[in-house]
Each structure stands twice: as C-alpha cells, then as structure tokens.
N, C-alpha and C positions, 0 to 999 in steps of 0.2 A: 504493500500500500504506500509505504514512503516511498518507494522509487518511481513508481505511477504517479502520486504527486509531483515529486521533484522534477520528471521528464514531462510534465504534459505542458508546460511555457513552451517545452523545447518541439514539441508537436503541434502544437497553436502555429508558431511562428512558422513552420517549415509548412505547414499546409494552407497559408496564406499566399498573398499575390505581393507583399513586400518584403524586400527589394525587388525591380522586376528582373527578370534571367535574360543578361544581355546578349550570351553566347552558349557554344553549346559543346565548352568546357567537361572533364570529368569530375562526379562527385565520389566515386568508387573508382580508385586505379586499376587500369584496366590488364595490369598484369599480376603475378601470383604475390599470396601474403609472405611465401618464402623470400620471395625473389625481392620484395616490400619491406621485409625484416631485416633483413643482408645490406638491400642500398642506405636503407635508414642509421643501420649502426654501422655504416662505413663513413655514411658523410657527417656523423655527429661526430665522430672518434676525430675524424680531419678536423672540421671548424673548433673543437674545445683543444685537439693535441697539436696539430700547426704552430699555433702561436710558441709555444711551450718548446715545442720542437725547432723554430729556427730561431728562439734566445738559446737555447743549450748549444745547437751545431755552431751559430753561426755570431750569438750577444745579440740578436736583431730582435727588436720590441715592434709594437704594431705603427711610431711615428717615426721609425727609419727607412721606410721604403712607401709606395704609393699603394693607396687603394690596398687594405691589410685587410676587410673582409672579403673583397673580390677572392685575396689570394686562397684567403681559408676554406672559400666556397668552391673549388676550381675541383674537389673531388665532387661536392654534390653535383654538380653539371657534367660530368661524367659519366655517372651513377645515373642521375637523369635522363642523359641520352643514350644508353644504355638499353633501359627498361624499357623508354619508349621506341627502341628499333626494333627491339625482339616485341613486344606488344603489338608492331606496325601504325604507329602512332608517330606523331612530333610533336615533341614539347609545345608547341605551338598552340596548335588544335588540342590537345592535350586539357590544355587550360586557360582557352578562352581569349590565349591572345592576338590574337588574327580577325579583321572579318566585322570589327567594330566601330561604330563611327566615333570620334576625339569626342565630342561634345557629350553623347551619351557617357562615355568614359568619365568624364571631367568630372558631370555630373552627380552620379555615381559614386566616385572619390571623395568628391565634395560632404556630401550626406553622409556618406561614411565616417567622412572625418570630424564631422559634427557632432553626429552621434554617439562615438568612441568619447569624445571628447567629455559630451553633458554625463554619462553616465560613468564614465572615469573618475569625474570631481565629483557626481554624487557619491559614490562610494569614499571617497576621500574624504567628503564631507561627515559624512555618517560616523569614520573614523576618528574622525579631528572633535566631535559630539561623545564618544567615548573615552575623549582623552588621554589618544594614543599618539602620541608626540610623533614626528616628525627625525626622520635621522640626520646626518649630514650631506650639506651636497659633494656632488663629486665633481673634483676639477678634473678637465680635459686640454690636452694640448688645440688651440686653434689654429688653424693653417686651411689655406686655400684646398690643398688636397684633403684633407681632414671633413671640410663643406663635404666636398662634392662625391666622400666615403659615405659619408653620413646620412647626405641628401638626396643620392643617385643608387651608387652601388648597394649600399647597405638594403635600403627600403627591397630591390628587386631580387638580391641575395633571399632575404630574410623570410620574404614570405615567397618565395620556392621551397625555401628549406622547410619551411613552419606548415605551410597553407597548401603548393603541390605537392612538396612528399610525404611531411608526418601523417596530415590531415587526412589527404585521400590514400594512405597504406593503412592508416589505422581503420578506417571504412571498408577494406577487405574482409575484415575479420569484427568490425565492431558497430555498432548504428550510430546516428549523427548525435547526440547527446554525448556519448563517452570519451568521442573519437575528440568534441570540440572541450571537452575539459581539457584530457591528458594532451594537448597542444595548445593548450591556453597558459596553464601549468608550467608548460616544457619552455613556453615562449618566455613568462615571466623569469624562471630561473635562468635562463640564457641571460639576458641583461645584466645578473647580477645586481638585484634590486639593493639598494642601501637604505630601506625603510620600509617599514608596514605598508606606508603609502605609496611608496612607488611599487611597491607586488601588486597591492589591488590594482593600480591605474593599469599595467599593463596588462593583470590578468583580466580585467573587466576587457580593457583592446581586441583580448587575444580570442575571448570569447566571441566578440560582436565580427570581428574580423571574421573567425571561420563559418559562423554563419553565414554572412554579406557572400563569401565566395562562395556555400553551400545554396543559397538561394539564386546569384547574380550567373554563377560557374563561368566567371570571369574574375581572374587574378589583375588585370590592370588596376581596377579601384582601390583592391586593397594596397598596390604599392605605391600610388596615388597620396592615398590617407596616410599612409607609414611614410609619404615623405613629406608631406604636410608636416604632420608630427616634428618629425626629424629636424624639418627647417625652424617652426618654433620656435623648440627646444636650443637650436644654433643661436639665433636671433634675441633669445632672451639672454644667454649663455655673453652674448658681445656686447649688449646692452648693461652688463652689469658689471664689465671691467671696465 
C-alpha cells in the first residue's frame, strides 16, 4: 500500500499530456540489461577514476588541461556508441536528438529550467523552515575554459551519462519511478553536494529532469536546462568576487 501511494504522482504525471513528447527518443534502451550493466559501470568507473588516475600518472588536476569533463566522458561515448551499433541505432535517434525544430527545443528547456528551479528552492525552503543550516560554498577556479566546461561540455556530458545511459539501462530491468530515483540519487552524489541543500536542489533536478526526458524523449531540453543552471550558477559565482 505504501509503495502504491508513493508511485501513483509518478503515474499521474506519466499518463498525462505534460510535457508534450517532442521526439521519438528511447525511454527503455533498446539493447540488453547485460550489455546496460557493463557500459554503465565502465563509464562511471572512467568519469569518478580519470581524474584520480591522471593526478597519480601524470600531477594533472581537472584546471590543467581543457574541457576535464569532456575528457572523463570520452569512455561513456564509446560505450554509447557501442551499444547503439550492435542495437542498430545512433545515439542520435537514440535520444531524441535529430528531427526537432530550435524553438520547440528552446522552449522546452526553458520550462524545464523553470521548473527544476521553483521546486529546487521549495525544497530548500522547507529545509531552511526546519532549520537545517546551510554548509559552505565551494570555491572554483574561473577561467574562460572552465565557462565553456561548465556551460557546454558539462551540461551535454552529464545528462548522456545520467538521462541516456543510467536512466534508460535502468528501465530494462526497472519501471519509471525507481529507475528516476536511483538517477536522481546517483546525479546528486556525483556533484559532490557540500550541504543538505544543495543534495535536495539537485536531487529534486534530477528527478524533474528524468521525467521531462521520460515524457518529452528528447534529451536536448534537458541539456538546455542543465546549462541554464550551469551558466547561473557561473554568473553569480563572478558577480560575487
């Protein structure tokens, strides 16, 4: 009975007509949960062990060289292309990215990032009401390449990794409620939250995110919104040194 409650928002919303479906994207990868298993803990073990791995070979941290998530994502794109050649698919069609006109896109993004947005700070809110303090901020080096990681590469990295692999591999094996926690979850820890409040804001993101693609089955928006976000967060980030 509690699980039936908890999941039935999650079937409300998925059997409604919002967001509209702009493409015609997968929401179940259309290859095996083996083969789903495999790419997924190959291209997380690279994006968490890369870093890690060229300070130890090589002293290189993520602001000595250009675009440091592109490079940590170059096995998931592999992996990606990969699955979808044995599948007879392309990453492309795959997920919604082809075939769509800008302005739907735009729009889409837009609302997206609206919505992440109000219900990120309500959650926030809620917390800051039970008087859960706030942690520290985190200083980031700024630099023109560092923008355009942030604001480019990062966003289009992040939700391939999050949104086309975790999301739709866990949907081989799982329904749309579990699949969009444990990637909501997974998204949040990736950041490395340094507060209560920044886990919810991202996990509340991560949630509204895999929806938006589970309903839109188009990834453009969401990387749209995630660079929304991104830019922001820069912009408040340069406004306050």
């Amino acid at each position: 009975m509690v699980v039936s409650t908890f999941t039935k928002p999650f079937q409300l919303i998925r059997g409604g007509s919002f967001p509209r479906r702009l493409a015609d994207g997968v929401s179940q990868a259309p290859w095996s949960w083996r083969s789903a298993a495999v790419a997924v803990a190959v291209s997380f073990a690279a994006v968490s062990g890369m870093p890690r791995l060229l300070y130890a070979a090589c002293g290189l941290r993520g602001r000595d060289y250009l675009f440091p998530e592109l490079v940590w994502s170059i096995p998931m794109f592999l992996c990606l292309k990969f699955l979808a050649q044995q599948s007879g698919v392309t990453i492309e069609k795959a997920f919604g990215l082809t075939g769509v006109r800008f302005s739907q896109l735009l729009r889409s993004g837009i609302l997206l990032f609206i919505l992440e947005s109000l219900l990120g700070l309500l959650a926030v809110t809620i917390l800051i009401s039970l008087r859960i303090k706030p942690g520290p901020r985190r200083e980031v080096p700024l630099s023109l390449f560092f923008i355009l990681d942030a604001t480019v590469w990062g966003p289009i990295c992040e939700e391939l990794l999050f949104r086309a692999l975790l999301y739709t591999s866990l949907r081989t094996r799982l329904g749309v409620a579990p699949s969009v926690l444990i990637t909501a979850v997974a998204f949040a820890l990736f950041h490395i939250p340094t507060s209560h409040h920044h886990m919810t804001f991202l996990f509340v993101s991560g949630i509204v995110s895999s929806f938006w693609y589970e309903r839109t089955r188009c990834l453009w928006p969401n990387i749209i919104s995630h660079s929304l976000h991104n830019t922001l967060l820069t912009v408040l980030q340069l406004s306050a040194r």
